[in-house]
C-alpha positions in Angstrom: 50.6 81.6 11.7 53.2 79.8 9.8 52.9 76.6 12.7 49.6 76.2 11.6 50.2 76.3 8.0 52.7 73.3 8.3 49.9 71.8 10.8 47.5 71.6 8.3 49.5 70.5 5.5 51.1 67.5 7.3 47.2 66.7 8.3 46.0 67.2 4.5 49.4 64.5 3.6 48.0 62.1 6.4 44.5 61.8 5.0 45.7 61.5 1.1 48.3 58.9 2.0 45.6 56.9 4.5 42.9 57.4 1.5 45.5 56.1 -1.6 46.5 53.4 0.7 42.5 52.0 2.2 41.9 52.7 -2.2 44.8 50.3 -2.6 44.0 47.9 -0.8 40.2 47.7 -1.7 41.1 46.3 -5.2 42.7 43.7 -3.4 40.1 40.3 -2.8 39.9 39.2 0.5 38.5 35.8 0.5 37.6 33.2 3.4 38.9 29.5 2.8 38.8 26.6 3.8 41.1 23.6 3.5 40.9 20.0 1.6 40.6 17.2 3.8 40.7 13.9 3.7 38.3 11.4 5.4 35.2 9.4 5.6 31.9 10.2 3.7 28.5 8.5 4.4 25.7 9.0 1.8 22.1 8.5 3.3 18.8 9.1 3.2 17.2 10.5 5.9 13.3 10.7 7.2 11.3 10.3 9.9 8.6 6.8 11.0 7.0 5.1 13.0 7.9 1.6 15.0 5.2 -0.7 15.6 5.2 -4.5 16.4 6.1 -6.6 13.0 2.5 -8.5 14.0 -0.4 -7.0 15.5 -3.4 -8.4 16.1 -6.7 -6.9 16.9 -9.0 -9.5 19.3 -12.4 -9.0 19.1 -15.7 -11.0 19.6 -18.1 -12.7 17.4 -21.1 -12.8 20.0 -22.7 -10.1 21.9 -22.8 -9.9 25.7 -21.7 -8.4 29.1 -18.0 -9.2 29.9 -18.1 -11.0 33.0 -14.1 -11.5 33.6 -10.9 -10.4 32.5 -7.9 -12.5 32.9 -5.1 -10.1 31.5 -4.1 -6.9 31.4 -1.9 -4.2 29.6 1.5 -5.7 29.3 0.5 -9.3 30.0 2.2 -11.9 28.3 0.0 -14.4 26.6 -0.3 -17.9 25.0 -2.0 -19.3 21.6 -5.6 -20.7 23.3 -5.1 -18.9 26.9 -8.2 -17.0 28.1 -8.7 -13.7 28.3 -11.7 -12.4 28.7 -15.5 -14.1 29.6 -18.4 -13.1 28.3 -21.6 -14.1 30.4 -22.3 -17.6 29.4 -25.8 -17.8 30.7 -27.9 -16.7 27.4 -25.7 -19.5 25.1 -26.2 -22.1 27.2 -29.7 -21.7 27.1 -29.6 -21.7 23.8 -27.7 -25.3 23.7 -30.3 -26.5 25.9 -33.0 -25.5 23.6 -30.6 -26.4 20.5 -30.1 -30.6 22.3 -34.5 -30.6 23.1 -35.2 -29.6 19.5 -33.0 -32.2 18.3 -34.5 -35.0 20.7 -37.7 -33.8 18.9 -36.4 -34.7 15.7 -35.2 -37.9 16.6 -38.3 -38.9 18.4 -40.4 -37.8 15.3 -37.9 -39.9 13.4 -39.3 -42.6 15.1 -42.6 -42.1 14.7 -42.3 -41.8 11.4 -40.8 -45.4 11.0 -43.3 -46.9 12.8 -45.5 -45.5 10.6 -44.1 -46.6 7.7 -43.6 -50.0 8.9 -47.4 -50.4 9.5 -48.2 -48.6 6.0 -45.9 -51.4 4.5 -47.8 -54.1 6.3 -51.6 -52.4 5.1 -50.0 -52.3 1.8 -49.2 -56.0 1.4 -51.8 -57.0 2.7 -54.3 -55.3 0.2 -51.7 -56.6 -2.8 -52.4 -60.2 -2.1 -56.5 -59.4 -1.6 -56.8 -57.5 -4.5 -55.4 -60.5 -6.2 -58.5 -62.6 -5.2 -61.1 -59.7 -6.0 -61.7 -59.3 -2.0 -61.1 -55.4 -2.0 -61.8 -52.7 -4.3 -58.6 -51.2 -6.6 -59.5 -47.8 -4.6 -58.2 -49.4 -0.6 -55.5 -51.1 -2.7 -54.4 -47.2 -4.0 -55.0 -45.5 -1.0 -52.9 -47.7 1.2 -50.1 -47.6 -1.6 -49.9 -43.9 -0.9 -50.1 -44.0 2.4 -46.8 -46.1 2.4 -45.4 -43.7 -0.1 -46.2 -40.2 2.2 -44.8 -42.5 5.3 -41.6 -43.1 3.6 -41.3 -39.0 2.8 -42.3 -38.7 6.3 -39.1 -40.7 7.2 -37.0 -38.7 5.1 -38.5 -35.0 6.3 -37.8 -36.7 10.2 -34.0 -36.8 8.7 -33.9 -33.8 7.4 -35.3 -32.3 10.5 -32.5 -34.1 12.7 -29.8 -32.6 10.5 -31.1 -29.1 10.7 -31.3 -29.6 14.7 -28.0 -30.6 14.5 -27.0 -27.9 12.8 -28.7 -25.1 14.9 -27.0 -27.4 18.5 -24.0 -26.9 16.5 -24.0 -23.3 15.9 -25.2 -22.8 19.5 -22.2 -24.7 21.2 -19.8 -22.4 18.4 -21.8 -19.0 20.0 -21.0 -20.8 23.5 -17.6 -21.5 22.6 -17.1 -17.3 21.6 -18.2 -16.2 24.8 -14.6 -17.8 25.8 -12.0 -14.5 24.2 -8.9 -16.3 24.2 -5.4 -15.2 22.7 -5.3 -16.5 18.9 -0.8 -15.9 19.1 1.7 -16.2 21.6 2.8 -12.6 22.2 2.1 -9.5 24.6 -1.1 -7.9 25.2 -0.2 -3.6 24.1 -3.8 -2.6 24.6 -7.1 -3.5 26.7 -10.2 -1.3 25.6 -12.6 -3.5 28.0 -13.8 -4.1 31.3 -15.6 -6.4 33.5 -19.6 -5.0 33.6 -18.9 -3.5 30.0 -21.5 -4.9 27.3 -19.9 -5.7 23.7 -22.2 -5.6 20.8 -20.8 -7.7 17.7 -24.2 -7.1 15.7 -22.5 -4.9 12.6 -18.8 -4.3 13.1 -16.9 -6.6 15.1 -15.1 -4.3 18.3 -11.8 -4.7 19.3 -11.3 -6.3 22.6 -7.4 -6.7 22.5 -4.5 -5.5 20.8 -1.7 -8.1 21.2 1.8 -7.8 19.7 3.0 -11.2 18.6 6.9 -10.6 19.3 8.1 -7.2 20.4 11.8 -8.2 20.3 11.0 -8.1 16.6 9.9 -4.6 15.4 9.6 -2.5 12.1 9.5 0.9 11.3 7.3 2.1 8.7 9.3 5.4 7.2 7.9 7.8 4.0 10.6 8.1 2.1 10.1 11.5 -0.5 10.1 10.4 -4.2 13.4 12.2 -4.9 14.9 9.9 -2.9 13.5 6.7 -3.1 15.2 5.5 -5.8 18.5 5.3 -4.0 17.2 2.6 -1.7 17.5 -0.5 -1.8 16.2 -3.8 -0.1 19.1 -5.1 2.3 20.8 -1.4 2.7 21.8 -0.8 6.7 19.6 1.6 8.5 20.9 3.8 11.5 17.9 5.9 13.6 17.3 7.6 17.3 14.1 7.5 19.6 13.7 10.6 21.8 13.2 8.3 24.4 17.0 7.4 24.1 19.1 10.3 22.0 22.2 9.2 23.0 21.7 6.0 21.7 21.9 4.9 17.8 19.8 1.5 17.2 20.5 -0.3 13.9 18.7 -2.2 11.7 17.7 -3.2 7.7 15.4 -2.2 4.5 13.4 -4.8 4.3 10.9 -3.9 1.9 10.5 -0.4 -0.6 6.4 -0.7 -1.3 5.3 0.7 -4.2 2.2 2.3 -3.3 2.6 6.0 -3.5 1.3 7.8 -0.2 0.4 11.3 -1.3 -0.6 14.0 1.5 -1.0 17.6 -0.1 0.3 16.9 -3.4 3.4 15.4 -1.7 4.3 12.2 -3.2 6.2 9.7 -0.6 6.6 5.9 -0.5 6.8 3.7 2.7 9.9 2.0 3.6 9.7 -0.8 5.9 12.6 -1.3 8.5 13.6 -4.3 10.2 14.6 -3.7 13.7 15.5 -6.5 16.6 14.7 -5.2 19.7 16.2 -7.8 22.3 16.2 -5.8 25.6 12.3 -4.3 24.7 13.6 -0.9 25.0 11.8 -0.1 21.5 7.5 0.5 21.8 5.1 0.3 19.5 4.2 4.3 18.4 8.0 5.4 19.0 8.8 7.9 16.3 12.2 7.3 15.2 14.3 9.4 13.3 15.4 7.5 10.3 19.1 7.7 8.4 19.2 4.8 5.6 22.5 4.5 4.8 23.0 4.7 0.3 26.8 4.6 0.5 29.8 4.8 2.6 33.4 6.2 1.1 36.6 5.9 3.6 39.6 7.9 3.6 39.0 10.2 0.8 39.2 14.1 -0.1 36.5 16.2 1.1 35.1 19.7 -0.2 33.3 21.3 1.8 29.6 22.3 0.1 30.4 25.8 0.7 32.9 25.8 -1.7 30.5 24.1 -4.3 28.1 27.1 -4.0 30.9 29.5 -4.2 30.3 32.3 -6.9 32.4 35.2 -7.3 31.4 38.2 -8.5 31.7 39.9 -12.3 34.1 42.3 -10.6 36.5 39.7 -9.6 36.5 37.1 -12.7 39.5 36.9 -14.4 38.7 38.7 -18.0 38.8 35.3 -19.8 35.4 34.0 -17.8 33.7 37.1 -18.0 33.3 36.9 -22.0 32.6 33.0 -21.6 30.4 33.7 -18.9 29.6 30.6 -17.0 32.0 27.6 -17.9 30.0 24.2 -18.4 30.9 21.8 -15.5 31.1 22.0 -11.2 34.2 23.6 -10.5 35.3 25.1 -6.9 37.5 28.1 -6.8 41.2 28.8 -5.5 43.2 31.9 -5.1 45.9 32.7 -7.5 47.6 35.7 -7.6 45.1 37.5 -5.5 42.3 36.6 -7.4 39.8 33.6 -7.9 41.1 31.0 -10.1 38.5 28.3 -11.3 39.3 24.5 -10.9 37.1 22.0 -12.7 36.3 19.1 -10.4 34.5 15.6 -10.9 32.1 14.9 -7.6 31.2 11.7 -5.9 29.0 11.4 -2.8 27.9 13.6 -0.3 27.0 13.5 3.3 25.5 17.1 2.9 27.9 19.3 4.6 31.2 17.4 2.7 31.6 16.2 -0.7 34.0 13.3 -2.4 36.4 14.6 -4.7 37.0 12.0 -7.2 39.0 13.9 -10.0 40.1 17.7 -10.3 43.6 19.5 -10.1 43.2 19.8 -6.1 45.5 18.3 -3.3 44.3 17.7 0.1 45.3 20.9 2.2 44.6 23.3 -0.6 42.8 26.2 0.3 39.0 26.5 -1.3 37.4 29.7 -1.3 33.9 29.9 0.9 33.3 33.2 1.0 34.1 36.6 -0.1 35.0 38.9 2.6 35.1 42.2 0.0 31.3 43.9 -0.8 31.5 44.6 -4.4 31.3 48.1 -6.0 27.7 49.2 -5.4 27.0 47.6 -2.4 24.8 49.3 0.5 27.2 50.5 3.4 26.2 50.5 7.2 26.4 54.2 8.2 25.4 55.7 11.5 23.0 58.4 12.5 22.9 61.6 10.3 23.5 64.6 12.6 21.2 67.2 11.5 
């Protein structure tokens, strides 16, 4: 019986002593840390766009007709003038043919009419010089002066008529000339939306035969940049970006224009970058999407705080008494441990890559140990139990 007593009593010791020590250490803050570092920081902007060729040009036809040949295809390389397409001549030309007789009608009714007027003229002087002897009447002397005055507006209308036939010749041989589709730039045929047997109609909106990219080893991107950043870039700034068609490798090139046009999709407001980009080995196509980081500002061998220890907050509970009655101090501060507690450190900021931070002024040294994290859960806080046994 006694045993037991002393059992029990050495038991009931144990559990006070375990309890007044775990109590004991609870009102001491565990915190995770992590150290100041120096290194480089990159500011950017990041987004997401589009390459296409820097010049594009759509190739379409100004006369209607049944394509008789095609003389490239997708990927071709082209010249200014070269032909690439046919359209089925046979309609125009018949139109020029008709176009040159009307116009040999003209000229022969020119003719006509200045052998008409030449023998009006002659009618006319004669009657002058009889109606100066009385011979005729006044009335043969007026009707053969207007018969020399409608033959001389006959010789103009024959004119006239010429000119329009030569107009009409001349916009048949220009139809005649557009059944010939040829390449208006040197460049590289990206799209053919034709083929031979296809009839093209050009009667109210001109189709697109071709799409031709004038130089592909010059590309852009054309990136929407979100209105809370686009005031940090700048014409001229460098421009990194990936293509999923190569992820391990990072292409480079320059802002070349900021447009001002807002683009605005669901209330959000965006404004298109354009991106220079040489593309010498043509592994860049039109309709890549690229994934965009615009480089604002690059700072090298510098201290770096982690953002984690930006958002640090500690809790009432752990506040030295002095910041509790001030409650928040004004200012971005990060926080250290000092005595077992968290001491706050005022710091001045500079730029950030998003995970680090530039530390331009503050009472920190590279090394130092910033709290993240607290590893305590203050007083209050919901515990993880297991099951109730019932």
């Amino acid at each position: 019986m006694k045993k037991a007593i002393v059992i029990a009593i050495i038991l009931i010791g144990a559990g006070t002593g375990y309890f007044v020590f775990n109590k004991k250490n609870d009102n001491v803050p565990k915190f995770r840390t992590e150290k100041v570092t120096k290194g480089n920081i990159t500011s950017n902007v990041t987004s997401t766009g589009t390459l296409n060729a820097v010049t594009m040009v759509n190739v379409g036809t100004q006369v209607s007709g049944m394509i008789q040949n095609i003389y490239v295809d997708f990927n071709s390389p082209v010249k200014k003038g070269q032909l690439i397409a046919q359209i089925d001549p046979a309609l125009f030309v018949s139109q020029v043919d008709q176009a040159k007789a009307n116009l040999y009608l003209a000229q022969a009714n020119l003719k006509k009419a200045e052998a008409t007027l030449i023998d009006t003229k002659r009618t006319l002087g004669r009657n002058e010089e009889l109606i100066k002897r009385d011979l005729i009447a006044q009335q043969d002397r007026d009707t053969a002066a207007t018969n020399y005055e409608t033959a001389v507006a006959q010789v103009d209308a024959s004119k006239a008529q010429i000119a329009q036939s030569q107009a009409a010749l001349s916009v048949a041989e220009t139809n005649l000339r557009y059944t010939r589709i040829v390449s208006p730039v040197d460049g590289t045929v990206v799209s053919r939306n034709i083929d031979v047997g296809q009839t093209v109609a050009a009667s109210f909106q001109t189709p697109t035969l071709f799409s031709i990219a004038q130089d592909l080893t010059k590309m852009q991107i054309d990136t929407n940049v979100a209105e809370a950043d686009i005031g940090k870039v700048e014409v001229g700034q460098d421009v990194e970006f990936t293509v999923d068609a190569y992820p391990e490798v990072t292409f480079k090139g320059k802002v070349f224009q900021v447009r001002s046009a807002p683009i605005i999709v669901q209330n959000v407001v965006t404004y298109d970058v354009v991106i220079k980009v040489a593309n010498p080995d043509y592994k860049l196509k039109p309709g890549m999407t690229a994934n965009v980081s615009i480089i604002i500002s690059i700072k090298t061998d510098v201290l770096k705080i982690s953002n984690s220890a930006l958002r640090f907050k500690p809790s009432e509970k752990r506040k030295p008494s002095g910041e509790q009655k001030s409650n928040e101090q004004k200012g971005t501060s990060v926080w250290i441990v000092d005595n077992n507690k968290p001491k706050r450190v005022s710091v001045k900021l500079g730029i950030s890559d998003g995970s680090y931070t530039e530390l331009v002024s503050g009472d920190i040294s590279e090394e130092q140990e910033l709290i993240v994290e607290s590893l305590t859960k203050p007083k209050g806080a919901p515990t993880t139990s297991g099951p109730r046994m019932f």
